[in-house]
N, C-alpha and C positions, 0 to 999 in steps of 0.2 A: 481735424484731430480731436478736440473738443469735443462734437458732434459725437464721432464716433467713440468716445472714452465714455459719453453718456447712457450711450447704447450699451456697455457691455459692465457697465457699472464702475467705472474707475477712476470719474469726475474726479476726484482727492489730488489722486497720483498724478493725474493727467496734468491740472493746475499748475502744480511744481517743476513740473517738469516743463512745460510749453514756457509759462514766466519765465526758467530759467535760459531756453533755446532765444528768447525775446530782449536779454543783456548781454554784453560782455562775460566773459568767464570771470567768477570771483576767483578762482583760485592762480596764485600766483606764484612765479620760479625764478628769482632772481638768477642774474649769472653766476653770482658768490656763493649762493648756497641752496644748488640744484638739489643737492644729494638731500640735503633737510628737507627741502619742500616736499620732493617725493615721499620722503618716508612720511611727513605729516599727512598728505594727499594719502596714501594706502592704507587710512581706516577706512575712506569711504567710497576703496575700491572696492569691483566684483568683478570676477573670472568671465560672468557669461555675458552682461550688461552693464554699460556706460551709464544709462540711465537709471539704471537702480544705484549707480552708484552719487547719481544726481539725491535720487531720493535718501539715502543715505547722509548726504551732505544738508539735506535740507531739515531732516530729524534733528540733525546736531546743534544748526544754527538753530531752530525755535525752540529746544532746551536750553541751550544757552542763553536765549533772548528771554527768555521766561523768565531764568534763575539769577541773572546778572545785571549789575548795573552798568552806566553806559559804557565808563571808563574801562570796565572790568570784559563788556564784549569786547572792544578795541583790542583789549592786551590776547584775547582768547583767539581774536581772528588774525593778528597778528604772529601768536604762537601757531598757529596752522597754516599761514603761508594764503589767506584768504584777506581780499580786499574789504574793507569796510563800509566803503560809499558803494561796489558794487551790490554788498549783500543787502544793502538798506534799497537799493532798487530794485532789486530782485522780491523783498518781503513788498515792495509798494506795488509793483508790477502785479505780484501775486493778489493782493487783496483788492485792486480791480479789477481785475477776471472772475474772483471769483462772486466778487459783488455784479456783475453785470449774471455770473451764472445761477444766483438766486433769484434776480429779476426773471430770467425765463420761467423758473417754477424747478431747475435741476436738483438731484439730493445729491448734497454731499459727502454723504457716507460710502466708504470706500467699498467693496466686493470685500475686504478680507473681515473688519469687525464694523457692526455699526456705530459702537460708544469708542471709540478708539479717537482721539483727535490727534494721533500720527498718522503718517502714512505707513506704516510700517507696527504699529503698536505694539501689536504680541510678542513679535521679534524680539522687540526690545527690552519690553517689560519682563521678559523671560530670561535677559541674558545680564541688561544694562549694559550692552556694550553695541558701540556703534559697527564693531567690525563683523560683528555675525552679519551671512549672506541676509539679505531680504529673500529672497527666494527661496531657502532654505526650507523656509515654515510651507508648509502645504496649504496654509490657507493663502499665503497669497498671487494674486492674481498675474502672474507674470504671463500667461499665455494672452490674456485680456488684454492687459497693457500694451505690449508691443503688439497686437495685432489694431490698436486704435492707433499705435505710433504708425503703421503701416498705411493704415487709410490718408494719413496726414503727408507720409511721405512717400507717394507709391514708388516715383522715381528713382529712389537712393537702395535698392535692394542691389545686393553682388552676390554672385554665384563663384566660387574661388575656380581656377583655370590652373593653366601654366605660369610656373616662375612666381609662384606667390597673388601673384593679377588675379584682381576681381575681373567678372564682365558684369556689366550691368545693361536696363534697358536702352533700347536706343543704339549698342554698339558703344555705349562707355566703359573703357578700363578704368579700374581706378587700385590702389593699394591701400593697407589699412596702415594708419600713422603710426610713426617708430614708438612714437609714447603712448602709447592706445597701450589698453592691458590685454586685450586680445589679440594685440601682436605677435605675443610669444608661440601662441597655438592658436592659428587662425582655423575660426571653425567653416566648415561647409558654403552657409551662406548666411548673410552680416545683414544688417540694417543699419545705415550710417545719416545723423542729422544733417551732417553738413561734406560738401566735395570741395576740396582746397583747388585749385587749379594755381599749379605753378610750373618747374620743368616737368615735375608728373603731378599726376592727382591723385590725393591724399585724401581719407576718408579721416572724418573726425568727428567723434564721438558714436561709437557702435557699439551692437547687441549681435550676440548671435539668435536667428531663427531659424524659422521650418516653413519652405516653400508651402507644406498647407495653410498654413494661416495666409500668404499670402494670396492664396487660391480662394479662400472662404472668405477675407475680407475686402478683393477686387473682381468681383466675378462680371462688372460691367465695362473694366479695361482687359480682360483677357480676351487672347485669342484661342479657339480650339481648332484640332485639328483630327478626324478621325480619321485612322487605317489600319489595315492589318486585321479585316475582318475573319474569321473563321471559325469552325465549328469545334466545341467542347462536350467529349463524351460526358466527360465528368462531373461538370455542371448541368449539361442538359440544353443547352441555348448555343446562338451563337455570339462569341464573344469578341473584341475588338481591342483597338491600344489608342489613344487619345494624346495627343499633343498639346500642351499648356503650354500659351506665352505670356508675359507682359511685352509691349513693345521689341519684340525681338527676343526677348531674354528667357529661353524653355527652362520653365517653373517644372514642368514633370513630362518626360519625353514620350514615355508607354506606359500611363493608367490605363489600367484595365476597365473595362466599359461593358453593358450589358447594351450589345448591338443592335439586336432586334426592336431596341424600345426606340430609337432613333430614326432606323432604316429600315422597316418591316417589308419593305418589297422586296430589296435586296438580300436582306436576312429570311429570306424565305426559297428563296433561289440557292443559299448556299446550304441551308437546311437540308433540303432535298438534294442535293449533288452531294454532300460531303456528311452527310445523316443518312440518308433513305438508300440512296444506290449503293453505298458502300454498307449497308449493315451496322456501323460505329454508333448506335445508339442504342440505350436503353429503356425499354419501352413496352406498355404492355399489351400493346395494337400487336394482334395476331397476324394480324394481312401481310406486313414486313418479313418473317420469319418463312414464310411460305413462298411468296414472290421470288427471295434471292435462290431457296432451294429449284425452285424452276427456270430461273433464271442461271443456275449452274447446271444445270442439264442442259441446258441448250447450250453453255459453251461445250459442253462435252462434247454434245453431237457436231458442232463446230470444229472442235479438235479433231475430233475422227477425221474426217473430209477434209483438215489443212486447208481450210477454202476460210478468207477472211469475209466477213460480211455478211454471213449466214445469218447471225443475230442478229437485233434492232440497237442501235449504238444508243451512249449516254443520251444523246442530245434528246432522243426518244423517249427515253424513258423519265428525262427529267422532266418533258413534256407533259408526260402523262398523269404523271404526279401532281402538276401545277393546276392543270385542269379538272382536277377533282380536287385538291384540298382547298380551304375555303381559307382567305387572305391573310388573318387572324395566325393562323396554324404555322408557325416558325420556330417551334420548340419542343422537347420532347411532354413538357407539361400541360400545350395545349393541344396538342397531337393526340395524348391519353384522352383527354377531358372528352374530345370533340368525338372521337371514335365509338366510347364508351354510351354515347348517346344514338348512335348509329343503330337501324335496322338489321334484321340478320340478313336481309337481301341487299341492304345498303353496304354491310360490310363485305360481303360476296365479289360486291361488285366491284373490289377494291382487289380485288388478288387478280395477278397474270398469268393467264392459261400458255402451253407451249405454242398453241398458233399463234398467240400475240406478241411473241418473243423471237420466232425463226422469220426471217424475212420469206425464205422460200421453203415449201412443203420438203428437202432431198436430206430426211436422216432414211438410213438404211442399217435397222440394226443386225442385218444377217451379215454384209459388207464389213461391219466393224463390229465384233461380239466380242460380249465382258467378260469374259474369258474363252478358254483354249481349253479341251480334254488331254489328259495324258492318263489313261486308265478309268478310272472310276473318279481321280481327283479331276477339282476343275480349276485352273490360275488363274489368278484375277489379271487381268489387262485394263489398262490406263491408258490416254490417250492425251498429248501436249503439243501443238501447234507454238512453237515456240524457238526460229530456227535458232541454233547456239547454245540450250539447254543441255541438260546434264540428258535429263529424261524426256528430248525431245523425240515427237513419234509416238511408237508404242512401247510400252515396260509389260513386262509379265512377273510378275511376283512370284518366286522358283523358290519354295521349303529346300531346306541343305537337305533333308534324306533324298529329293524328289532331282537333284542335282544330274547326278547318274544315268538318269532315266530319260534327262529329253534327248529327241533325236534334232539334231543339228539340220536333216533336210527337211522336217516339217516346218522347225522355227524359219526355215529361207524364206516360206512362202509366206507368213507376218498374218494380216488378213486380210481377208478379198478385197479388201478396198484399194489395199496399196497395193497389188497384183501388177495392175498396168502403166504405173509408175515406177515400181523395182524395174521390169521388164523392157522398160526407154529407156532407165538410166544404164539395165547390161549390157543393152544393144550398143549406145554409146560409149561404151565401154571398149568394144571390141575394137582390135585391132584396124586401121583405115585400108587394107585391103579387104578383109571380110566387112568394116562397117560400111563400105558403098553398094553392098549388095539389099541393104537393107532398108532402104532414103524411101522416105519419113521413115523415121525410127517409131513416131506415137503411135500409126496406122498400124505396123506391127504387134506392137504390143497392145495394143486395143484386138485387135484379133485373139493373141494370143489369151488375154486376161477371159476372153466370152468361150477360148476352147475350154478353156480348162477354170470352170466355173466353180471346181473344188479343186481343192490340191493334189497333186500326183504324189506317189510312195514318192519319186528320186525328190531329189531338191530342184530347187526354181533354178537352179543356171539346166539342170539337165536335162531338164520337161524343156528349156527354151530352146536351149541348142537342136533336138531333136526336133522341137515343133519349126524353128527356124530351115533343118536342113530338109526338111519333109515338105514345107512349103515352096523353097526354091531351090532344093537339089543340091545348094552349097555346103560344104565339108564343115559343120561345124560342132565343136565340142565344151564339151564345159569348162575347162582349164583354157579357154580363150577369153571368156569375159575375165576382166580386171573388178572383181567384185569388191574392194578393198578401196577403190576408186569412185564409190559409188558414195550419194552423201549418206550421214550418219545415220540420220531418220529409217531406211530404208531397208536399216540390220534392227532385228529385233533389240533390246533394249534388255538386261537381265538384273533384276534386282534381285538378290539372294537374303534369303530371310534366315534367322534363326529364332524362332519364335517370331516375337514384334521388332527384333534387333535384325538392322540393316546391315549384317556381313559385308558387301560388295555390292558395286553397279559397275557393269561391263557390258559390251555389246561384241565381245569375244567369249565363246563358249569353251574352246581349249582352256584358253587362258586361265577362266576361274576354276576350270576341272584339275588343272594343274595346282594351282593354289589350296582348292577345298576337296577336291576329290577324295581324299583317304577320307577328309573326315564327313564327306557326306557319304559314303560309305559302310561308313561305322553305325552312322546316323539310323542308315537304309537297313540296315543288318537290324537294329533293334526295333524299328519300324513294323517289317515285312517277317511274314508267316514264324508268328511266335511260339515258340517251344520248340523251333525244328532246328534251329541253331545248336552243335555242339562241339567242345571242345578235349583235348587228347582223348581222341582215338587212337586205340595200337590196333584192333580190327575192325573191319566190314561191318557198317550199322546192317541191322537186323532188316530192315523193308530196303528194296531199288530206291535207290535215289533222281525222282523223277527231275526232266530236262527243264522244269518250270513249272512255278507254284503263283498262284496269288499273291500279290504284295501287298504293301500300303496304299490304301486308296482304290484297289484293282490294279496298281502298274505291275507290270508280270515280274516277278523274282528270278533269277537264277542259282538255283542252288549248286554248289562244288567242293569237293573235297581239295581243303589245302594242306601244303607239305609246309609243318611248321617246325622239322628237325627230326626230335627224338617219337613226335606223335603228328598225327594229323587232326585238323578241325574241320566241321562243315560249316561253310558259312553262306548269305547269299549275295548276291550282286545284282545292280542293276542293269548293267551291262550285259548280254550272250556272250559275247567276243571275251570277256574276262573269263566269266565262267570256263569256257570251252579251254580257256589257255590254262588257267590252274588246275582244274580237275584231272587232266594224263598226270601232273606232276605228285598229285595225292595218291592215285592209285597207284602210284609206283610206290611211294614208299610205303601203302601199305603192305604191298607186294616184298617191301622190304624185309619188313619189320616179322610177316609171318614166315619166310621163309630164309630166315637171319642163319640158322643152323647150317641149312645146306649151301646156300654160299659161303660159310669158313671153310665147310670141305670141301669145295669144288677150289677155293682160293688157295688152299692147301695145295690140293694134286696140280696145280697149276705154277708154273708154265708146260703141255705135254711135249715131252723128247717129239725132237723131229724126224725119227721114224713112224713113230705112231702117227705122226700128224698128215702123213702121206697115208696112212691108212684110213683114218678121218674123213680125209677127202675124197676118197672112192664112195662114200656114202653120200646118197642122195638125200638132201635135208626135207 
């Protein structure tokens, strides 16, 4: 304790304090007049420390002892509830320790002033009163002190628990005593001189601390424990959590730790798994940026083919990594350094080409194309190997004008890749009297996908049924596959854009044409062949209204006169079948509208007498 008071400069405090831990307590509490003694005893209390309040108590008696004569200490330590004979062994105690601590060569001047012959001087000389904290004053050494008490008493440290219970090392509970002045608000963790052992055990005389001091001042009784390695974008390294004990007793459960400096093999493995393959680092090595882009293309090509294993797995590429970075390299700071110093062919040699990434040479991008024509425009398609996804399969990316405009049998056939897969799963579909005609169902549709190596006008159930009844004569039609029964993957996927805003996803084309149709409609109409749109017509636009104009993109328009009451509009459609249907119903009423006069008079002369009406009918219409 000593030792260590020397080290950190507190020799002075230390003195008074060990002497006084070396007697009997001077202070005393008769049974008659407990309540006095305490209140004498709480000038040379302190809220955080027992021991300062030791020092406290020791200030007082050598002003006293200075200023008074013998009879006159007597009455003084009597009036404070303080033994006489103990305090005169305590001042003899004191002054050979501290005479044996001159023979070493120690100085006795304290960490807070050097001309000070208190423990405490300034405090006092500032206030003259013994009640001001010692700690108070910033110049004194209260971290220093109880961290030399510490070295003195490693054993006596408690970490407070449940129900008030300290735990301390070793698996000792202990409680802090009913008279301790830190009883009332027991702090976190305590430093206690002494353990009472009686029904329980009482800690007597304590201070409250900070597990770090006890970290910095026993670093050759602790135990460490490191875990919880992983990688930090934000620092740049991989980082860790660190377990402190003294004998049992966890001083800090998760310090943070710079891992790498510890464990560089290990820290170098999760570098690369959880830095490099994943992209989560910051860094201004080029080769990183590049590799995962290639390395997302071949999942893509992967996704296409629904085939697992196409790519070279982690374990590969963590490999690959290991054996080119040089041992050192487990952080994003040595990774820059090292790179930086690198050849342009050295660095070259550092990016992954697609052969080094596909296990086997089978993308086909004629089988799975990035997108689909519909006119002039092209939709982007997407591809996810992912069964149970939203957007598992294929997505085609569908503008709300361009809504109108797909045809429902082109989207059946998906793309060639998934051909002979749709075509097992309809077969399997079919009814178990037609599907026994068809055993193996894959052999079929492997034929079927090599006849028809591009899509047919009808839809895939139509082109199969036919290819199906042509190759064995069996009756069979397209409203026999259960196409609805077929998994998800295998219906085209529809993401509906409005601009960059995601409208809908469906893999039902009714469905969202019922939802958004008017308004990709509207969309289409302002889209497709600008200026030819208009509205109240009471007659015939001036030029033939042709059966199909150019649209948006090239997808073909339909232009038709619509009956909107008292006028007609021309609008267009992306649909034929709409066109065709609105258009009779415009020419009528312009039919209406121009010849409005002679139908009042024909509505007039009507109903004709039914003699005329037999005259009528003699005429051949």
């Amino acid at each position: 304790m000593l030792v260590a008071a020397q080290a950190h400069g507190v020799v002075r405090e230390m003195l008074v304090i060990a002497s006084f831990l070396g007697i009997q307590d001077p202070r005393e509490r008769p049974a008659d007049a407990r309540a006095a003694a305490d209140a004498a005893h709480a000038q040379f209390a302190d809220a955080r420390s027992e021991f300062v309040g030791i020092l406290k108590l020791w200030d007082a008696y050598r002003a006293a002892h200075e200023e008074m004569t013998q009879s006159q200490l007597r009455k003084w330590a009597e009036r404070n509830f303080l033994g006489f004979l103990r305090l005169r062994e305590w001042w003899e105690l004191h002054r050979q320790l501290k005479l044996q601590c001159e023979e070493l060569g120690w100085k006795m001047v304290s960490a807070e002033k050097a001309g000070s012959e208190s423990t405490f001087g300034a405090a006092r000389s500032a206030s003259g009163s013994n009640s001001e904290k010692v700690d108070s004053d910033p110049a004194f050494p209260f971290a220093a002190l109880h961290r030399a008490l510490i070295a003195g008493l490693p054993t006596q440290i408690g970490n407070r628990g449940d129900k008030g219970l300290y735990d301390g090392p070793r698996g000792r509970k202990f409680q802090l005593f009913p008279g301790s002045k830190l009883a009332s608000k027991p702090p976190p963790w305590v430093l206690s001189a002494n353990l009472l052992d009686t029904e329980k055990v009482w800690a007597l005389t304590n201070a409250a601390i900070e597990p770090d001091w006890v970290i910095a001042e026993l670093p050759h009784l602790l135990a460490r424990r490191q875990h919880d390695p992983h990688w930090s974008r934000a620092r740049g390294r991989v980082l860790g959590s660190e377990q402190i004990s003294l004998f049992g007793l966890v001083l800090a459960p998760k310090r943070p730790i710079h891992y790498g400096a510890l464990f560089p093999e290990e820290s170098r493995v999760i570098f690369v798994r959880e830095a490099l393959l994943t992209g989560e680092i910051n860094t201004r090595s080029a080769f990183l940026a590049r590799n995962l882009r290639t390395l997302e293309l071949a999942q893509q090509e992967e996704a296409k083919q629904r085939r697992v294993g196409l790519v070279v797995d982690e374990d590969w590429q963590a490999r690959w990594y290991l054996d080119r970075l040089p041992a050192h390299v487990h952080n994003a700071q040595a990774l820059d350094a090292w790179f930086g110093k690198l050849s342009k062919d050295e660095k070259a040699a550092l990016e992954w080409s697609r052969d080094d990434l596909l296990v086997a040479d089978q993308s086909d991008a004629a089988r799975f194309p990035a997108y689909i024509a519909l006119g002039d425009a092209r939709l982007a398609v997407q591809y996810r190997f992912e069964p149970g996804a939203v957007d598992d399969g294929m997505t085609v990316a569908v503008p709300l004008h361009l809504l109108n405009a797909l045809d429902a049998a082109k989207l059946s056939w998906l793309a060639p890749g998934f051909v002979e897969d749709k075509a097992t799963a309809l077969i399997k579909s079919l009814p178990k009297a037609l599907r026994r005609n068809f055993v193996p169902a894959p052999d079929f549709a492997r034929a079927f996908a090599e006849a028809f190596a591009q899509p047919d006008a009808d839809s895939i159930e139509g082109a199969l049924a036919k290819f199906l009844k042509k190759l064995s004569g069996v009756d069979v039609s397209a409203p026999d596959f259960d196409a609805a029964a077929i998994e998800p993957h295998l219906r085209a996927n529809l993401r509906l854009l409005d601009g960059k805003a995601v409208l809908a996803e469906s893999r039902d084309l009714a469905g969202l044409r019922t939802r958004f149709g008017e308004r990709a409609a509207q969309a289409f109409a302002r889209h497709a062949a600008q200026g030819m749109a208009q509205a109240g017509l009471t007659v015939f636009p001036d030029t033939p209204i042709p059966v199909s104009v150019p649209g948006a993109g090239g997808v073909p328009a339909y232009p038709a006169l619509q009956d909107d009451g008292e006028s007609v509009s021309l609008a267009l459609h992306a649909q034929r079948e709409v066109a065709e249907r609105l258009h009779p119903q415009g020419v009528r009423r312009l039919l209406a509208i121009a010849l409005a006069d002679k139908l009042k008079q024909a509505r007039r002369q009507l109903p004709v007498q039914p003699k005329i009406s037999l005259l009528y009918a003699a005429i051949e219409s």
